[in-house]
N, C-alpha and C positions, 0 to 999 in steps of 0.2 A: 818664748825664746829670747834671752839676752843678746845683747852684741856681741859678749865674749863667747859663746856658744856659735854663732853664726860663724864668728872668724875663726873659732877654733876647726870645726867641719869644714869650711872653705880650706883652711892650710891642710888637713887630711886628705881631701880629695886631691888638691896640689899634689900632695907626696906621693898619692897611689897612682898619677897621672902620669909622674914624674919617670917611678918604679917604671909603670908598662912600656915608656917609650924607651928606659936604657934595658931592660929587657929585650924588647924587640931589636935595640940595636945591637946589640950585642949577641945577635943572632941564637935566642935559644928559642925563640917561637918558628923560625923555618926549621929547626932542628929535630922538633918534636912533627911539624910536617914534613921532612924526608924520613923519620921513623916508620910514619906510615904507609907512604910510598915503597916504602926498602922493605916493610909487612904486608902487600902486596900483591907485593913480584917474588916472594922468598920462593929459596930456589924450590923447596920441598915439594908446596903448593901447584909450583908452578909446573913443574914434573907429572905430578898426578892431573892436573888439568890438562896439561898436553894430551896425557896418555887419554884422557876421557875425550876429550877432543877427537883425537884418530882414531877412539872405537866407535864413536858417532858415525863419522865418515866412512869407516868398513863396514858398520852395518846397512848405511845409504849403499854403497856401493854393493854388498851382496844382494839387497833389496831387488836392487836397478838390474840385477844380472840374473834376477830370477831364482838365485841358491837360496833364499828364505822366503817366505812369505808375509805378507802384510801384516800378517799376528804375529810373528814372531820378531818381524820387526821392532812393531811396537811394543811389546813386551822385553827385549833385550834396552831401546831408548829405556823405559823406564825405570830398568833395573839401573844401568847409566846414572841415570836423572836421580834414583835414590842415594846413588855413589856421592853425586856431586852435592845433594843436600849434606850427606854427613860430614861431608871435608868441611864445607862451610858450617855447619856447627862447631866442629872443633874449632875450625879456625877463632871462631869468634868467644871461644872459650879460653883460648889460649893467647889470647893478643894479635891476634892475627896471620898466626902462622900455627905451622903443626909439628907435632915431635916425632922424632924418627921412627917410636914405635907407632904413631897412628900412620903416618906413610906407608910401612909394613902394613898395617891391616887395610886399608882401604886400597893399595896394591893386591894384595891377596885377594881382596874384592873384585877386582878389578881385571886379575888372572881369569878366574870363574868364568866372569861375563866373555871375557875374548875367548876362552876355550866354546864358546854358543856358538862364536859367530863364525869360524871356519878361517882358515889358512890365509 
């Protein structure tokens, strides 16, 4: 390696050095992190988690009060637990959120399983 080769790569690394910190200040590295954040919590996602969330808890609680049974329990969780895998595939297929027609189908999944689990 010459001198000229060394100072030329030295001034390159300078400018790519250079690049990342008015990048960063210029705020489009937190930018591309509240993307994530804001993909999420998106509202879609967060809807259908809810609603999996409170069929979790209705089936606990029909469990606890003797209207189901241990197998049925555990069978209604896992249908759940199916639901909740395919959200997060899509999601992850999708950028991190989901499109109105998969919120439809995994609602409509989601209808099924609470029609199991009683009033």
């Amino acid at each position: 390696m010459t001198a000229h080769t060394v100072k030329t790569e030295y001034a390159i690394k300078q400018v790519l050095l250079a690049s990342a910190i008015f990048l960063g200040a210029a705020g489009v590295a937190p930018a591309a992190h509240a993307d994530g954040a804001w993909a999420a919590a998106h509202p879609r996602r967060d809807q259908v988690n809810d609603r999996l969330a409170n069929q979790s808890r209705r089936i606990n609680q029909d469990y606890r009060a003797g209207e189901i049974t241990r197998g049925q329990a555990t069978q209604l969780h896992h249908e759940d637990h199916q639901v909740r895998q395919e959200e997060r595939l899509m999601a992850a297929q999708n950028g991190s959120h989901i499109t109105h027609l998969e919120q439809q189908t995994l609602n409509q999944q989601e209808n099924r399983i609470s029609r199991q689990i009683g009033p």
